[in-house]
N, CA, C and O atoms as CSV, one atom per row, in Angstrom:
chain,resi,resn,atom,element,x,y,z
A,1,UNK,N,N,0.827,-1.179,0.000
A,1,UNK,CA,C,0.000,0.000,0.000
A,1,UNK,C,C,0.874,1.246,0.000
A,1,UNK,O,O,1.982,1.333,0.530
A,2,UNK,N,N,0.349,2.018,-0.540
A,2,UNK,CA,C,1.154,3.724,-0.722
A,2,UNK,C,C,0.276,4.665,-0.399
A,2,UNK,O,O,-0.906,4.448,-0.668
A,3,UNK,N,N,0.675,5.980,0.280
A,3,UNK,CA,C,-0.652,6.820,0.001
A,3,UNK,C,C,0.488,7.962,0.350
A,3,UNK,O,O,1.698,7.913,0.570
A,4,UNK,N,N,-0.507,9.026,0.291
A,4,UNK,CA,C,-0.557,10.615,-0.383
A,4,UNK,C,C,-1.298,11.380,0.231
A,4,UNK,O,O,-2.498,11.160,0.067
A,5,UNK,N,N,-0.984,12.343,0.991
A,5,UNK,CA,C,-1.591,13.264,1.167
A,5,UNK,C,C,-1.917,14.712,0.759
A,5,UNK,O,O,-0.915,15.423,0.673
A,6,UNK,N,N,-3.005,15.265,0.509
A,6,UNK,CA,C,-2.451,16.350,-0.170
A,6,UNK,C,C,-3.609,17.367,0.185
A,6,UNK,O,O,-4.786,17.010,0.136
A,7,UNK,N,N,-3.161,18.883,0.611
A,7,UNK,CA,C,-4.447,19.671,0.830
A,7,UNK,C,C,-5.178,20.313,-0.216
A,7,UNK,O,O,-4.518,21.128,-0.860
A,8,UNK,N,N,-6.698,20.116,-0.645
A,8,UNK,CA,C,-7.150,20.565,-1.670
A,8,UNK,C,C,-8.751,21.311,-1.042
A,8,UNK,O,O,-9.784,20.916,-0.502
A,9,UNK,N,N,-8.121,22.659,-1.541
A,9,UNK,CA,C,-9.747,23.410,-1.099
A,9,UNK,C,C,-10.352,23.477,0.575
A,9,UNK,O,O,-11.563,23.516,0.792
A,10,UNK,N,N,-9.497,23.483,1.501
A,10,UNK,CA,C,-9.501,23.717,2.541
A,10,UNK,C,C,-9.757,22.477,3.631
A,10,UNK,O,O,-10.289,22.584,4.736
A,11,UNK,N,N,-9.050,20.874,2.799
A,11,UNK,CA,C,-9.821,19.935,2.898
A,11,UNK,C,C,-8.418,19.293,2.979
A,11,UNK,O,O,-7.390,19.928,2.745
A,12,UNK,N,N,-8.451,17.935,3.340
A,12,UNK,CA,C,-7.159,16.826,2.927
A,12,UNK,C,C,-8.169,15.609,2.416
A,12,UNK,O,O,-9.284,15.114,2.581
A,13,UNK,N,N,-6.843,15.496,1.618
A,13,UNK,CA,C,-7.365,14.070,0.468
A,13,UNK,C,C,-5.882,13.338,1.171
A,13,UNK,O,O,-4.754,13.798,1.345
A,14,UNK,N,N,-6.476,12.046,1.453
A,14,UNK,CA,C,-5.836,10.671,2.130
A,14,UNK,C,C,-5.714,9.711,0.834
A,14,UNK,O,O,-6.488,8.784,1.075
A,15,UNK,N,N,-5.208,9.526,-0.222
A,15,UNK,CA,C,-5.237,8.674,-1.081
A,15,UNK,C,C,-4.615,7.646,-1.223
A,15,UNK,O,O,-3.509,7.712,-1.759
A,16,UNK,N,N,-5.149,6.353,-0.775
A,16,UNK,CA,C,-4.644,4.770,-0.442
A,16,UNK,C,C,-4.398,4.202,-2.370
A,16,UNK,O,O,-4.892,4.332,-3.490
A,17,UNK,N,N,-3.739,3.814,-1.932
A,17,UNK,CA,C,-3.505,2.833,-3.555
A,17,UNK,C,C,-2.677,1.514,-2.873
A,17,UNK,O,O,-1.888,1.471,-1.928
A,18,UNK,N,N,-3.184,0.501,-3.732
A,18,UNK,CA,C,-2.628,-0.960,-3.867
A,18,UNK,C,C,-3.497,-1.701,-2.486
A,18,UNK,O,O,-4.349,-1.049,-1.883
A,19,UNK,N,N,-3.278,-2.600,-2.241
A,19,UNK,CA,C,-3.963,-3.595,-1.379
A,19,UNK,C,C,-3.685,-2.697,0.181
A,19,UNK,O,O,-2.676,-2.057,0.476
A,20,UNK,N,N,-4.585,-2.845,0.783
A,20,UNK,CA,C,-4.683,-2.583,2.137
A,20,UNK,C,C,-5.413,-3.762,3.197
A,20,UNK,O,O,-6.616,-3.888,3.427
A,21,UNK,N,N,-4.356,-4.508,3.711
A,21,UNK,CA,C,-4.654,-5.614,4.223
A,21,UNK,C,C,-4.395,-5.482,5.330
A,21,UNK,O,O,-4.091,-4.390,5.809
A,22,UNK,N,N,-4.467,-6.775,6.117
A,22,UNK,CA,C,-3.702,-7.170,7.419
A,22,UNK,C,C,-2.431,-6.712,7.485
A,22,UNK,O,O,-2.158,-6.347,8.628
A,23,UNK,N,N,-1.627,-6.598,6.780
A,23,UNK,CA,C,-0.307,-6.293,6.750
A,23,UNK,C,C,0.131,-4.871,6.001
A,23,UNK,O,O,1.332,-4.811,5.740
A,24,UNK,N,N,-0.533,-3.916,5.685
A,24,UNK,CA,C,-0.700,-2.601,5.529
A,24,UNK,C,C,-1.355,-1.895,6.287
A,24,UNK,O,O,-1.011,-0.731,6.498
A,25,UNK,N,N,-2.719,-2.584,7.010
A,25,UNK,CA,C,-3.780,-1.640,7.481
A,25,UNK,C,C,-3.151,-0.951,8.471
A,25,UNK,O,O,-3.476,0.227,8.615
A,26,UNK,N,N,-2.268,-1.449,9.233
A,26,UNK,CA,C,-2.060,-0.708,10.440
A,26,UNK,C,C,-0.963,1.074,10.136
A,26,UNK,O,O,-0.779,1.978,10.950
A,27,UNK,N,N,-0.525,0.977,8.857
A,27,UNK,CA,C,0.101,2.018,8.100
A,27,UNK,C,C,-1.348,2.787,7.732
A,27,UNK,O,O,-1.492,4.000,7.886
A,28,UNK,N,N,-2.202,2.062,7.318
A,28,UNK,CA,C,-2.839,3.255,6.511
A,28,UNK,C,C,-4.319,3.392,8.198
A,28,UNK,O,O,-5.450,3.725,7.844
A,29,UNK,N,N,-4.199,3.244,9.043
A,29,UNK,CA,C,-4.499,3.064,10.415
A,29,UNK,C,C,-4.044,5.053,10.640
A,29,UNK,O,O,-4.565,6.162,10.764
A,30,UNK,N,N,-2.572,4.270,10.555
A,30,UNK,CA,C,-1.676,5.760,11.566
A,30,UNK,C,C,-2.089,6.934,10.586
A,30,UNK,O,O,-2.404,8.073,10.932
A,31,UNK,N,N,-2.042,6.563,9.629
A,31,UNK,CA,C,-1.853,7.909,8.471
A,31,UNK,C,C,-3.649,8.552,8.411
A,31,UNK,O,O,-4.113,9.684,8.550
A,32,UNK,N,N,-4.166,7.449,8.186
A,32,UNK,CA,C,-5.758,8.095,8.417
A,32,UNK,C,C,-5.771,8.770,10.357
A,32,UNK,O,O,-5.981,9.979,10.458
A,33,UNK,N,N,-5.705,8.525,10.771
A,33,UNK,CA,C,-6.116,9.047,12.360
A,33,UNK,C,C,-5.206,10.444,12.609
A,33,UNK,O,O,-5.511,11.553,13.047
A,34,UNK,N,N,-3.962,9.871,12.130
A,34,UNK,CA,C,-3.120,11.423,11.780
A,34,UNK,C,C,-3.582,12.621,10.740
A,34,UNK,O,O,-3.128,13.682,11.168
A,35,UNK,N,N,-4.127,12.762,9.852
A,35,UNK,CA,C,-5.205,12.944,8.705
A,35,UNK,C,C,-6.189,13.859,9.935
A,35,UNK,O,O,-6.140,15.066,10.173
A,36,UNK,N,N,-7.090,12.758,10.599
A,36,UNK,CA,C,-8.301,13.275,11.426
A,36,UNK,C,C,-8.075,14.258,12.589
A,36,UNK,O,O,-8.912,15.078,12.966
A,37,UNK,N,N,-6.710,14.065,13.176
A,37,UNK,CA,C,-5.862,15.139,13.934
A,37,UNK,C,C,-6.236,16.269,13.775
A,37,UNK,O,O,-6.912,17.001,14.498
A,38,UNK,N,N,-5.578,16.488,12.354
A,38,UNK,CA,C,-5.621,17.700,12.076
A,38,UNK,C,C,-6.852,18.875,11.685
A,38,UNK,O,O,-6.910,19.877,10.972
A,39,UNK,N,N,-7.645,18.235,12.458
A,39,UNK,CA,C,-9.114,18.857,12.248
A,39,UNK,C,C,-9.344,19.211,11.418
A,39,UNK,O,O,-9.296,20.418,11.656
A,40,UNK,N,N,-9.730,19.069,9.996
A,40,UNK,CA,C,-10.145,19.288,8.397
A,40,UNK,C,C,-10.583,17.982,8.220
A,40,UNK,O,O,-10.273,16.871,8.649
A,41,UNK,N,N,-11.754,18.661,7.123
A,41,UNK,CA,C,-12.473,17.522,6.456
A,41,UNK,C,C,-11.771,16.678,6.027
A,41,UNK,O,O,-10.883,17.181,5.337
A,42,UNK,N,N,-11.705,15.437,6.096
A,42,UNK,CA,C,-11.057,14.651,5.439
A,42,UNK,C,C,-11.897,13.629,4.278
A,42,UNK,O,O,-12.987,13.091,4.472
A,43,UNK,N,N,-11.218,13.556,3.276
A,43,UNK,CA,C,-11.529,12.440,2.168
A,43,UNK,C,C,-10.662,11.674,1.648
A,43,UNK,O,O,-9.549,11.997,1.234
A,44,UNK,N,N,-11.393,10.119,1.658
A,44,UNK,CA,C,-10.018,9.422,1.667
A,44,UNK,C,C,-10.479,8.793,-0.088
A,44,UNK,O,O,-11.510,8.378,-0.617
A,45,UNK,N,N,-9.349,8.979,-0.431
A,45,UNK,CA,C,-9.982,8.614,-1.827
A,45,UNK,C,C,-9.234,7.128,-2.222
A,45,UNK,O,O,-8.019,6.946,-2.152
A,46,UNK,N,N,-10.310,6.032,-2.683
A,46,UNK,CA,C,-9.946,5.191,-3.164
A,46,UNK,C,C,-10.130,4.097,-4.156
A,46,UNK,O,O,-10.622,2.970,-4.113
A,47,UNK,N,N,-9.484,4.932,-5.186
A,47,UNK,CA,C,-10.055,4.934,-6.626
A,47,UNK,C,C,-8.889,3.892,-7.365
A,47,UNK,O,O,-8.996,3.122,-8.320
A,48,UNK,N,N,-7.555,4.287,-6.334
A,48,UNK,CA,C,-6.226,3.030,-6.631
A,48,UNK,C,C,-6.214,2.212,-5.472
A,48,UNK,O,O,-5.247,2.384,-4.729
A,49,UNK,N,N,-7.157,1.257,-5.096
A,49,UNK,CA,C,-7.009,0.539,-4.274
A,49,UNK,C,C,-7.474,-0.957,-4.819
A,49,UNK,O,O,-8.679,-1.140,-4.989
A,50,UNK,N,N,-6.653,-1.899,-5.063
A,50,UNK,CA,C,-7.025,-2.850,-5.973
A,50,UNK,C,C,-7.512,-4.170,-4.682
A,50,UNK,O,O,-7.965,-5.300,-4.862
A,51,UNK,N,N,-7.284,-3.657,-3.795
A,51,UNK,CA,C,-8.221,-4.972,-2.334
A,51,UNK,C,C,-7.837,-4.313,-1.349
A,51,UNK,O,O,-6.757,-3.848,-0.986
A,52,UNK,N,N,-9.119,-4.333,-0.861
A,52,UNK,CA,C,-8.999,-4.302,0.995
A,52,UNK,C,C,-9.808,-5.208,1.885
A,52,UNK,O,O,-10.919,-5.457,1.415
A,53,UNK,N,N,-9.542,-5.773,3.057
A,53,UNK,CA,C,-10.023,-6.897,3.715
A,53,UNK,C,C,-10.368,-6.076,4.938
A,53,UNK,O,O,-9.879,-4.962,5.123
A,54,UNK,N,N,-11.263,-6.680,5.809
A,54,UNK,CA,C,-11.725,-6.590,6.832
A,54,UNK,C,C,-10.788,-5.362,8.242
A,54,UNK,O,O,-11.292,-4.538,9.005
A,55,UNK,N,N,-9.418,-5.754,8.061
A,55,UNK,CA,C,-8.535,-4.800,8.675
A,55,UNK,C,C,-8.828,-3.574,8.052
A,55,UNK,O,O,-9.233,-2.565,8.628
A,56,UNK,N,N,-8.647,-3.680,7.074
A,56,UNK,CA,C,-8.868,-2.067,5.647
A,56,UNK,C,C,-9.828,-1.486,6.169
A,56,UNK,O,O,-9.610,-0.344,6.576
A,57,UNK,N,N,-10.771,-1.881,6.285
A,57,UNK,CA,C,-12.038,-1.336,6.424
A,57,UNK,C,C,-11.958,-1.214,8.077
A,57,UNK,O,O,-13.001,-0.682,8.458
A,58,UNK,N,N,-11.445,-1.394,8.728
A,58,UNK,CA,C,-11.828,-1.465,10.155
A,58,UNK,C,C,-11.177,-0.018,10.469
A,58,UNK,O,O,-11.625,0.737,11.332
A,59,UNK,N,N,-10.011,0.278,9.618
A,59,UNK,CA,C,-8.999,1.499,9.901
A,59,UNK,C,C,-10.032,2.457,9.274
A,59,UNK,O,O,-10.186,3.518,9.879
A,60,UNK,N,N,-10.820,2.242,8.078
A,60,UNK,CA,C,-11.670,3.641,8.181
A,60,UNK,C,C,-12.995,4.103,9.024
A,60,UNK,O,O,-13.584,5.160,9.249
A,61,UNK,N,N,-13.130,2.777,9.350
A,61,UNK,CA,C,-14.417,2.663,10.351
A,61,UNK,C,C,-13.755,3.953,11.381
A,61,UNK,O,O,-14.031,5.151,11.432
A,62,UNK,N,N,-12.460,2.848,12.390
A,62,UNK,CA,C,-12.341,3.869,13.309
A,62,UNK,C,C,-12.042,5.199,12.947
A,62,UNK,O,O,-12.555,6.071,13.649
A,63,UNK,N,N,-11.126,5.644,11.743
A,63,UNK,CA,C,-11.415,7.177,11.693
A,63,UNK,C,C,-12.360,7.772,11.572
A,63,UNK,O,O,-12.355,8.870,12.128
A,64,UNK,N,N,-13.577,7.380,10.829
A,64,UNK,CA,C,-14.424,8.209,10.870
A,64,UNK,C,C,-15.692,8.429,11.970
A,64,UNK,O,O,-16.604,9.257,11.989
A,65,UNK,N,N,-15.307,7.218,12.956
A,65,UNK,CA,C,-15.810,7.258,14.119
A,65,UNK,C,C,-15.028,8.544,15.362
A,65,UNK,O,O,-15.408,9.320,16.238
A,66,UNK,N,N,-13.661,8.069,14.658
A,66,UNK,CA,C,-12.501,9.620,15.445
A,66,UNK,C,C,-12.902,10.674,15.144
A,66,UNK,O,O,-12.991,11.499,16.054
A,67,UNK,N,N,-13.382,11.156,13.503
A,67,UNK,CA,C,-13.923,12.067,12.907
A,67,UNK,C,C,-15.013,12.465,13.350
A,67,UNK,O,O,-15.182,13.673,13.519
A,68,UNK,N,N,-15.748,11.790,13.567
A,68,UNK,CA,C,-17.111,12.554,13.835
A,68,UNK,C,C,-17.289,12.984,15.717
A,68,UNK,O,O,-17.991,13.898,16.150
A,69,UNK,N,N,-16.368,11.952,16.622
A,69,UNK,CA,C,-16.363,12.533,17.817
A,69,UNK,C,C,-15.683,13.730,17.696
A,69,UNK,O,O,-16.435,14.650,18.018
A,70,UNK,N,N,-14.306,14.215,17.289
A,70,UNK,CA,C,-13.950,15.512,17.000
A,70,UNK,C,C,-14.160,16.616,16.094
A,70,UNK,O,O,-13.483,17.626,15.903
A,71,UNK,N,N,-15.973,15.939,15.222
A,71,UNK,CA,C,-16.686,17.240,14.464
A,71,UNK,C,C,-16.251,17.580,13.148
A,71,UNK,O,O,-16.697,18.575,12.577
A,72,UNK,N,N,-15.219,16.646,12.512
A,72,UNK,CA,C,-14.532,16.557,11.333
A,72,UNK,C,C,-15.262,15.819,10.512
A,72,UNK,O,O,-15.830,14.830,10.975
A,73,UNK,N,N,-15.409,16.194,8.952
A,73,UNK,CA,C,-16.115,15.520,8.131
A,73,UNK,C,C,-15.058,14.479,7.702
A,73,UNK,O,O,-13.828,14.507,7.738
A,74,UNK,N,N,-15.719,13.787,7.391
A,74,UNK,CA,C,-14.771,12.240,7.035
A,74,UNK,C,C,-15.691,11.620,5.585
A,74,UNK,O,O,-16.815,11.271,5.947
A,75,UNK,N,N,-15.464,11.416,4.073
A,75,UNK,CA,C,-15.631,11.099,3.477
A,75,UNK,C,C,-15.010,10.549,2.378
A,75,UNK,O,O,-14.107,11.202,1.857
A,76,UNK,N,N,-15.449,9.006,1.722
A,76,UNK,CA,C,-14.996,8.188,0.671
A,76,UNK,C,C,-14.955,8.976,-0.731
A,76,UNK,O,O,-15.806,9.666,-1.291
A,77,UNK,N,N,-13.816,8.660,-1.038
A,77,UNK,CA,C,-14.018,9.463,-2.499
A,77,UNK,C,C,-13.548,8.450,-3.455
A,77,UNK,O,O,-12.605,7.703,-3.195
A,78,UNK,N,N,-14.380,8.413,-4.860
A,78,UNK,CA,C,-13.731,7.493,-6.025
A,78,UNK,C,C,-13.497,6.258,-5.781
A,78,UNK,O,O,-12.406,5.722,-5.974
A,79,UNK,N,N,-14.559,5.668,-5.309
A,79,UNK,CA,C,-14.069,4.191,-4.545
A,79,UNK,C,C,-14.195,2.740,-5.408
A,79,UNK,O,O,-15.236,2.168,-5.732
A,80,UNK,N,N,-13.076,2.410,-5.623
A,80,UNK,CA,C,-12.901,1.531,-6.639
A,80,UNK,C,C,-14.067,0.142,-6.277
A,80,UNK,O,O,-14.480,-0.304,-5.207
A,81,UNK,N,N,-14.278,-0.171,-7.435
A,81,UNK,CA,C,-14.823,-1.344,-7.191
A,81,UNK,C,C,-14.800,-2.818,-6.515
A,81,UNK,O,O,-15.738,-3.473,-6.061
A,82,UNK,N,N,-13.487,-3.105,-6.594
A,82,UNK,CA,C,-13.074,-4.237,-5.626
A,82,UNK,C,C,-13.287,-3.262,-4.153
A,82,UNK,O,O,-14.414,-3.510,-3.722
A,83,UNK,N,N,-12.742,-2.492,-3.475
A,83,UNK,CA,C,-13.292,-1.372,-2.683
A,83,UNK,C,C,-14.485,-1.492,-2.230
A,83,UNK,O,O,-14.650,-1.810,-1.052
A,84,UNK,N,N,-15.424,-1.289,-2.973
A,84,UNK,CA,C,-17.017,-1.278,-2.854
A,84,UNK,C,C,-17.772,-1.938,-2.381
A,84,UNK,O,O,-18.607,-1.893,-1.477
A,85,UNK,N,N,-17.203,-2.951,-3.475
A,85,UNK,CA,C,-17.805,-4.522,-2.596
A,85,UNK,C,C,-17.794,-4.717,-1.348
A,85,UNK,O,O,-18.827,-4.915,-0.708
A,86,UNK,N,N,-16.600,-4.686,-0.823
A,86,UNK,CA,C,-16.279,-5.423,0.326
A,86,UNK,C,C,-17.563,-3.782,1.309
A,86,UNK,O,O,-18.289,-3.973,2.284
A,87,UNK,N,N,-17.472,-3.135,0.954
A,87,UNK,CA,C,-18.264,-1.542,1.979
A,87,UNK,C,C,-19.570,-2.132,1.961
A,87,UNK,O,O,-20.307,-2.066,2.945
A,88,UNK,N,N,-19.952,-2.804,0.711
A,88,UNK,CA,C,-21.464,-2.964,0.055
A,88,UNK,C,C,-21.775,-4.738,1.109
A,88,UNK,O,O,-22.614,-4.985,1.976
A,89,UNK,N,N,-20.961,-5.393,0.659
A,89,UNK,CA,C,-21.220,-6.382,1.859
A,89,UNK,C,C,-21.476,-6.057,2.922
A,89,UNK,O,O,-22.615,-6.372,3.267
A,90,UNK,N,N,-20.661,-5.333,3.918
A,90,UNK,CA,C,-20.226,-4.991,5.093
A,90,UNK,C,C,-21.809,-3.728,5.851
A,90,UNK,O,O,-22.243,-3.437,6.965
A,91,UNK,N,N,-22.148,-3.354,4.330
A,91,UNK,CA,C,-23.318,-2.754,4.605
A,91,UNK,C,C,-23.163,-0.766,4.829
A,91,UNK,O,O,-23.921,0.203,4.880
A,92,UNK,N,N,-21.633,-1.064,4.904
A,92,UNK,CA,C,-20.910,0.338,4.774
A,92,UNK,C,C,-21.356,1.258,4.336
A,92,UNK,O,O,-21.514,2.232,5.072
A,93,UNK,N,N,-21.804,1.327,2.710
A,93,UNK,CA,C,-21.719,2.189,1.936
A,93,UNK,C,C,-23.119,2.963,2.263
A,93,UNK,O,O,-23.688,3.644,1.409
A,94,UNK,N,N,-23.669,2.765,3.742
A,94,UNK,CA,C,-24.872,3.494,3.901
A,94,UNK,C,C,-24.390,4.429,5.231
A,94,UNK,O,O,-24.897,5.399,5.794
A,95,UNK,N,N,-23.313,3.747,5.418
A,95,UNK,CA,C,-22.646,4.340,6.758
A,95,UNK,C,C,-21.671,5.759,6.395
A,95,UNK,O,O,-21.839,6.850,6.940
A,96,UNK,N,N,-20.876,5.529,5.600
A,96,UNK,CA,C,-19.833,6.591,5.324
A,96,UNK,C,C,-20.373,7.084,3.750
A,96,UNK,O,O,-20.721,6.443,2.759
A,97,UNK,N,N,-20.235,8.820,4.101
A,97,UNK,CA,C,-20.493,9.387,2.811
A,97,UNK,C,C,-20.008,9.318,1.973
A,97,UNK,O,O,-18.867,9.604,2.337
A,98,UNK,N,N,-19.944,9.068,0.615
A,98,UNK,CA,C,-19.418,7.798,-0.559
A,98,UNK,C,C,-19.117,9.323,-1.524
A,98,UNK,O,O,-19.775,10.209,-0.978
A,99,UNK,N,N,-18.342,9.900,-2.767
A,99,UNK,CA,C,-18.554,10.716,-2.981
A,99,UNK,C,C,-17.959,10.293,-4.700
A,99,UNK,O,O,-16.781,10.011,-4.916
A,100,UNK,N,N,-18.576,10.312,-5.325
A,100,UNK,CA,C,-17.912,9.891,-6.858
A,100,UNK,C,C,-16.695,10.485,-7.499
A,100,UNK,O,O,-16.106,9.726,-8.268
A,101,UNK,N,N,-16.201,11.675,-7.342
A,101,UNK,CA,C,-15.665,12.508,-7.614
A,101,UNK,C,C,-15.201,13.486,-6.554
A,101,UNK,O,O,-16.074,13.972,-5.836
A,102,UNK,N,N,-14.074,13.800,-6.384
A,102,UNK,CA,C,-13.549,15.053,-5.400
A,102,UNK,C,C,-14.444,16.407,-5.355
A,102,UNK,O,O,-14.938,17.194,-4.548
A,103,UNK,N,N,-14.343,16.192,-6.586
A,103,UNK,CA,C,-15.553,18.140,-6.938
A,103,UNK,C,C,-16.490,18.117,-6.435
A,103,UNK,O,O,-16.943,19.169,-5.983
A,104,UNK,N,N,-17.339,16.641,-6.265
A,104,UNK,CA,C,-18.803,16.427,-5.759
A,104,UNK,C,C,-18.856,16.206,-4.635
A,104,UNK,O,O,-19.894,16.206,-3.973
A,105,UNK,N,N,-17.258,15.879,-4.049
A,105,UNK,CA,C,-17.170,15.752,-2.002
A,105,UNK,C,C,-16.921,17.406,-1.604
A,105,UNK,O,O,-17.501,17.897,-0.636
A,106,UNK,N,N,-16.194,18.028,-2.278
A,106,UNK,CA,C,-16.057,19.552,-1.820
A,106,UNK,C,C,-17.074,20.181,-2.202
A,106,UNK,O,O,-17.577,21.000,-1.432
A,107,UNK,N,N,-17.677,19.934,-3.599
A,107,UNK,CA,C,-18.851,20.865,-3.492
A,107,UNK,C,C,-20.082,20.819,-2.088
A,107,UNK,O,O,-20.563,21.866,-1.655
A,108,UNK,N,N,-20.461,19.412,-1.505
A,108,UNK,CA,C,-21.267,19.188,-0.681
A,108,UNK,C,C,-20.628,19.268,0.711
A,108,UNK,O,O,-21.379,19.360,1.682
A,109,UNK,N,N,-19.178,19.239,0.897
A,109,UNK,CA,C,-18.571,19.263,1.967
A,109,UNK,C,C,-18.805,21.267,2.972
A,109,UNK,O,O,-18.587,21.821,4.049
A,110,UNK,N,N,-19.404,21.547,1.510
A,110,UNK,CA,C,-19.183,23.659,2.042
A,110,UNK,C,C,-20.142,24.122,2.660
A,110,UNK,O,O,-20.136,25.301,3.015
């Protein structure tokens, strides 16, 4: 797994690429909660994420559970399809705000 951070529009974009497993999650764990720190909306975009398992998903659970106790918006952006699935099983994708496009998470994020 790799990711990127980058500030766009008064916002941070968290961008995960490659597998986020058992053996990444706890990297992309620190980097998302560090992300939520910094009090700004956060969107984690994951549009290069070719699998994530149960750990994956558990690291965004808890941020955006961190997020919302400290009043920070926390939202999915561009979420790849292998991605999806596993949110859409899990029942997720009703839980965390899903956003197709960056333009369409900042436009609704204002």
């Amino acid at each position: 797994m790799k990711h990127e951070i980058r500030e766009e529009s008064g916002g941070l974009v968290v961008a995960l690429s490659g597998d986020v497993d058992l053996q990444t999650s706890p990297e992309a764990r620190k980097v998302l909660l560090e992300a939520v720190g910094r009090g700004r909306t956060i969107f984690v975009d994951l549009s290069a994420v070719s699998y994530i398992d149960s750990s994956g998903v558990a690291s965004l659970v808890e941020s955006l559970q961190q997020a919302r106790k400290s009043g920070t918006g926390f939202g999915l952006v561009s979420v790849s399809e292998a991605a999806m699935r596993v949110l859409q099983l899990a029942r997720l994708d009703k839980v965390f705000a899903i956003h197709a496009t960056l333009d369409d998470a900042f436009s609704g994020a204002g």
